[in-house]
Backbone bond lengths (Angstrom), bond angles and torsions (degrees), N, CA, C in turn:
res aa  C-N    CA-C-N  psi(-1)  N-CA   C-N-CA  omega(-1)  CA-C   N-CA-C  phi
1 X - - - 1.456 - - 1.523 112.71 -
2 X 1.433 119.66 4.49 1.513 105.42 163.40 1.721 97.88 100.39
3 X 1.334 95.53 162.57 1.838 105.07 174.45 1.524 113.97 -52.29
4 X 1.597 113.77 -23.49 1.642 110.36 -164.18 1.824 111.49 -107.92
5 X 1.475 93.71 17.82 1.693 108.76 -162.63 1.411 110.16 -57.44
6 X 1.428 134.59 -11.35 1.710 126.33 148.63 1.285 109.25 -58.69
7 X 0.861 124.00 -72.45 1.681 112.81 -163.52 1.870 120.29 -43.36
8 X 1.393 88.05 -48.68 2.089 104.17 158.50 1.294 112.18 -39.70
9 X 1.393 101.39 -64.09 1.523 114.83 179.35 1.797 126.44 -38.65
10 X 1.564 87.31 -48.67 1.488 117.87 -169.99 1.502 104.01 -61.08
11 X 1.448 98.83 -50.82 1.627 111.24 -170.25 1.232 115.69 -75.84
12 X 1.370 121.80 -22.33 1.609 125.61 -178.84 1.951 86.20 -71.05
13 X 0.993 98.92 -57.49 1.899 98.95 -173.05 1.175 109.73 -26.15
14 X 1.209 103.21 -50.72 1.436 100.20 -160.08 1.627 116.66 -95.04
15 X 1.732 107.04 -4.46 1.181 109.54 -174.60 1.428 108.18 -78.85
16 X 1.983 117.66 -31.51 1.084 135.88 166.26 1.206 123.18 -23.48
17 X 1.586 107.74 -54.19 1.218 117.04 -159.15 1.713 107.57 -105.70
18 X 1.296 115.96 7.22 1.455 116.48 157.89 1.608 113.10 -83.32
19 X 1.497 84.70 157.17 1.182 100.85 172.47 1.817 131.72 -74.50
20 X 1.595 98.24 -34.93 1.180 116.43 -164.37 1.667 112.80 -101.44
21 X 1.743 118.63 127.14 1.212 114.35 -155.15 1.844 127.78 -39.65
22 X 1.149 142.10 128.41 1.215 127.34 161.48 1.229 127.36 -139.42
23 X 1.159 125.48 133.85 1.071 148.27 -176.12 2.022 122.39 -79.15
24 X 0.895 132.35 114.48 1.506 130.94 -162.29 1.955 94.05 -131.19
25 X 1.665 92.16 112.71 1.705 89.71 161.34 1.450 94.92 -124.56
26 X 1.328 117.67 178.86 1.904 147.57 -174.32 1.698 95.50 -79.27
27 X 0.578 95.48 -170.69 2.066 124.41 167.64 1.472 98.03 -81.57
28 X 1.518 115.73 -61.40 1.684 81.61 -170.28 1.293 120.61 -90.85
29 X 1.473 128.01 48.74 1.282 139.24 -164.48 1.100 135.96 40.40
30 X 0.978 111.76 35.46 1.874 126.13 172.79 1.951 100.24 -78.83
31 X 0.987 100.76 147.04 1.558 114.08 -178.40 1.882 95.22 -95.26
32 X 1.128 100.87 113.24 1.934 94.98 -168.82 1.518 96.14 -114.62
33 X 1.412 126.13 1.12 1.407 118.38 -177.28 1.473 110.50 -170.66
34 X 1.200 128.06 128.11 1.430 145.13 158.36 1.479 110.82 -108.48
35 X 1.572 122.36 133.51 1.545 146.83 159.55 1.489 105.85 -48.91
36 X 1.259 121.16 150.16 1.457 124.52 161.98 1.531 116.47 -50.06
37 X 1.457 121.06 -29.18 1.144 124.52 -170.56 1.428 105.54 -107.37
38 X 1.308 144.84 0.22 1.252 151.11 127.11 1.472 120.71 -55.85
39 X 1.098 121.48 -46.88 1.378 110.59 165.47 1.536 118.54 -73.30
40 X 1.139 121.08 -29.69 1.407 123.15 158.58 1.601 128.65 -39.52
41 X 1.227 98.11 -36.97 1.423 120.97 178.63 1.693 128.31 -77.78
42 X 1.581 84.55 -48.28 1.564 99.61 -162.28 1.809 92.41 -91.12
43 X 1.323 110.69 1.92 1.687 101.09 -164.83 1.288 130.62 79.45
44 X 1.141 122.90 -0.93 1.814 143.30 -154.99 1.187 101.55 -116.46
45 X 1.439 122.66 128.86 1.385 126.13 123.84 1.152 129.74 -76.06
46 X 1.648 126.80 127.51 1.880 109.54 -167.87 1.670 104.58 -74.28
47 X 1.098 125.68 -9.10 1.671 121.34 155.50 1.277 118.16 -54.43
48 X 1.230 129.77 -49.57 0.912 128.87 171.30 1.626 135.89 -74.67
49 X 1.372 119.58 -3.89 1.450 160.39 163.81 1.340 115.01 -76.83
50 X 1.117 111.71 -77.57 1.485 137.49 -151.69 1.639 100.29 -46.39
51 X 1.812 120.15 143.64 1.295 120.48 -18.09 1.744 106.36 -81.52
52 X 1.127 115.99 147.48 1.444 112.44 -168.94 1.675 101.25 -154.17
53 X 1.723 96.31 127.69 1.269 99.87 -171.82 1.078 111.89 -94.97
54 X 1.860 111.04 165.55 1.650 122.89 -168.54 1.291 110.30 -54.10
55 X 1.656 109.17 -28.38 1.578 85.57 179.73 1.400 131.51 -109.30
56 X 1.634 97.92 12.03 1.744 116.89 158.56 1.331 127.68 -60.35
57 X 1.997 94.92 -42.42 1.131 94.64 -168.28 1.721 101.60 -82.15
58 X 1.171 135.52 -16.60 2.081 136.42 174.37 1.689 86.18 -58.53
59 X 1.638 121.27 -62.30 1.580 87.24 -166.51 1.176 126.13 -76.58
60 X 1.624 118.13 -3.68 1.438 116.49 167.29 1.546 115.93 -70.01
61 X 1.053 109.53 -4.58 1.822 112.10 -160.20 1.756 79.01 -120.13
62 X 0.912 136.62 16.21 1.349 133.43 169.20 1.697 111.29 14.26
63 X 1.651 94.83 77.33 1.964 97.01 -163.76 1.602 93.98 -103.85
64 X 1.113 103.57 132.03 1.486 121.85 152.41 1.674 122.08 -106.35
65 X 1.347 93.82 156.14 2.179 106.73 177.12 1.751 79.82 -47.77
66 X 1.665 85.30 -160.94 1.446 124.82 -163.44 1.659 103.03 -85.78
67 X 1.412 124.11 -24.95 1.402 138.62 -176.46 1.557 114.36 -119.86
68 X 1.284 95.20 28.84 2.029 97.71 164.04 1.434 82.36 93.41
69 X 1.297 160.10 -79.09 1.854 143.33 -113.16 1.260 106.84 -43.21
70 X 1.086 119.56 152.22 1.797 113.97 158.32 1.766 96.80 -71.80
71 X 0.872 90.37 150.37 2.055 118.40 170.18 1.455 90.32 -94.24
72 X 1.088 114.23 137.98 2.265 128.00 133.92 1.168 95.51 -60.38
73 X 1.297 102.31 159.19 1.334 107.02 173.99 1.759 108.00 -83.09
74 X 1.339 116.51 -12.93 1.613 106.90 166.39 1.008 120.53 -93.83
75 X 1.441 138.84 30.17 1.371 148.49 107.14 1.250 142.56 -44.15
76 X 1.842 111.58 -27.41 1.207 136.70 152.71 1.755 118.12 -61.64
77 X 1.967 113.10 126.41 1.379 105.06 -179.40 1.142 128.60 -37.27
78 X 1.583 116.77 -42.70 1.506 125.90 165.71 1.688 118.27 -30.05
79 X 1.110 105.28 -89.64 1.779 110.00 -177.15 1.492 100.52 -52.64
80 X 1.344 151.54 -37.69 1.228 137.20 -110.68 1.437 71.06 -103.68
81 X 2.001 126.65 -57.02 1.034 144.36 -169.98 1.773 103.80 -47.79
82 X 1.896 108.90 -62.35 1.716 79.47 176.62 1.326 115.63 -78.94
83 X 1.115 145.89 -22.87 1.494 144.76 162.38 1.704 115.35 -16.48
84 X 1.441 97.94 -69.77 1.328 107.94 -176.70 1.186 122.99 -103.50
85 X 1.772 127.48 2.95 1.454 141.43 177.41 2.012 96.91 41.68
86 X 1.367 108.04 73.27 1.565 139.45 146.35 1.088 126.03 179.75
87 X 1.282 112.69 151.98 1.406 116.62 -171.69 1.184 113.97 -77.57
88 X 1.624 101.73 163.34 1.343 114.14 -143.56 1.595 93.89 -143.57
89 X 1.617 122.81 170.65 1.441 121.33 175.28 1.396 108.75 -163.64
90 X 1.112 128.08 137.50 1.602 133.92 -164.98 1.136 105.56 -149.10
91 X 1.550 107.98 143.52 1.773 117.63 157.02 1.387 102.34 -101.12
92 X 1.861 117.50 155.13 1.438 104.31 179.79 1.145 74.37 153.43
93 X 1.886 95.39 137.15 1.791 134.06 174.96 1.693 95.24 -73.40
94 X 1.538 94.22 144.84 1.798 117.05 156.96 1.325 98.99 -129.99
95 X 1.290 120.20 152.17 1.285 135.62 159.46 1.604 101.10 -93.47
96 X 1.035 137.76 82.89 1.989 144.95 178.12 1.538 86.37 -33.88
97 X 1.672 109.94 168.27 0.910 124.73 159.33 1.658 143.65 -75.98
98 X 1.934 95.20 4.95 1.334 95.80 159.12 1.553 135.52 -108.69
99 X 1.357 107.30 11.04 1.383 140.37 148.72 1.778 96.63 120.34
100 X 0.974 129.37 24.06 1.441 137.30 161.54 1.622 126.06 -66.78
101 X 0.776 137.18 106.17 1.464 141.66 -145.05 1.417 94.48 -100.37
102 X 1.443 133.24 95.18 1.685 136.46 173.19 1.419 119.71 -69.43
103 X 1.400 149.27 -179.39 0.968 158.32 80.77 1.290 126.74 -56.98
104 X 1.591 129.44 117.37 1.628 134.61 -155.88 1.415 98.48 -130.44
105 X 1.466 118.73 158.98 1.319 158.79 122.95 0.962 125.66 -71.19
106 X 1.339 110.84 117.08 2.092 98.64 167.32 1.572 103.01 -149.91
107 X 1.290 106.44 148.24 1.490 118.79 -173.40 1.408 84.27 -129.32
108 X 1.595 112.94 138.85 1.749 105.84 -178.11 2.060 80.31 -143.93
109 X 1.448 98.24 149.48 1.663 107.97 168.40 1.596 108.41 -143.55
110 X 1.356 79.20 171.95 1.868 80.06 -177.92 1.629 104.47 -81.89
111 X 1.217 107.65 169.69 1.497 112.22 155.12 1.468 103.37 -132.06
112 X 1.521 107.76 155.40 0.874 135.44 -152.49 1.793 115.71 -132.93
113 X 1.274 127.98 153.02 1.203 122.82 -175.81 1.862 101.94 -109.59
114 X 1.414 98.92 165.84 1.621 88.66 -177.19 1.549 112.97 -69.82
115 X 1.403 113.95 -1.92 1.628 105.41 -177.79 1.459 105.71 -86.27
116 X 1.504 107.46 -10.49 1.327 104.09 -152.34 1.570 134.75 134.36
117 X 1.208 85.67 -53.38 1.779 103.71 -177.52 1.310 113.63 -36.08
118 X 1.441 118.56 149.15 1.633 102.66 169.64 1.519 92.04 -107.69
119 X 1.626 111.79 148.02 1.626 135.58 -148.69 1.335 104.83 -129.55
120 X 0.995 114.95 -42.00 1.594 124.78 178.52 1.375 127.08 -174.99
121 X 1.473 116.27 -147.99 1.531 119.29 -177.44 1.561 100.81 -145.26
122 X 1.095 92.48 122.70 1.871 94.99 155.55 1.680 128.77 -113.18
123 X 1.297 115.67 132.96 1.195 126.70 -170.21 1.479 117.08 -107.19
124 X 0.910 129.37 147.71 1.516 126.29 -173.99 1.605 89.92 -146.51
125 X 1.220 116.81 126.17 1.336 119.10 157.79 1.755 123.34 -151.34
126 X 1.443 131.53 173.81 1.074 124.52 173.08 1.569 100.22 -156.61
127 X 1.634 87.87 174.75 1.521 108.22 -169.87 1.823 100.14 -78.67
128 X 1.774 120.57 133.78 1.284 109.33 159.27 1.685 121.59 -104.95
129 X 1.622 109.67 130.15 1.564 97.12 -160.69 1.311 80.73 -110.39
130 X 1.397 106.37 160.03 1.499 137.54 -153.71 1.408 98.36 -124.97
């Protein structure tokens, strides 16, 4: 996990024990951890993923805007968040990986180490039902 691998560490802990999906990649955008309820969502086990980058995993989730477009994947909170180190928040369809077509939320931020460093990204998102 790199020179800043407590704070990663820290955040998977606690992502564990939420309820609500999240997503945890590194600095160089590798996706290093999905929640039980993120993989629930997205169709993924991160075993079965892993290592897989932020912007593998947007075209695997084949996300479009609100009116069909394809998204980049740095349109997605994920990249946009380490891209530009702030958080970010989006509405926008995935098709999951078990061919279920969602409507999502996601608020994604950087994380940060106490020196400073930027360490990774955290994502928080969920399904919106209509």
């Amino acid at each position: 996990m790199g020179a800043h691998g407590v704070e990663l560490i820290l955040m998977r802990q606690l992502a564990s024990c939420l309820a609500m999906p999240i997503a945890i990649s590194d600095a160089q955008d590798q996706v290093i951890y999905l929640n039980e309820p993120a993989e629930a969502l997205l169709g993924l086990r991160i075993e079965e993923v892993r290592p897989l980058a932020g912007r593998e995993l947007a075209e695997t989730l084949h996300a479009t805007d609100l009116d069909g477009k394809p998204l980049s994947s740095r349109e997605l909170p994920m990249r946009f968040a380490i891209e530009n180190r702030r958080a970010t928040h989006r509405k926008f369809h995935i098709v999951a990986a078990d061919g279920v077509k969602r409507r999502v939320e996601g608020t994604a931020f950087p994380l940060v180490s106490q020196a400073g460093d930027h360490v990774g990204t955290v994502s928080i998102f969920w399904e919106v039902l209509e």
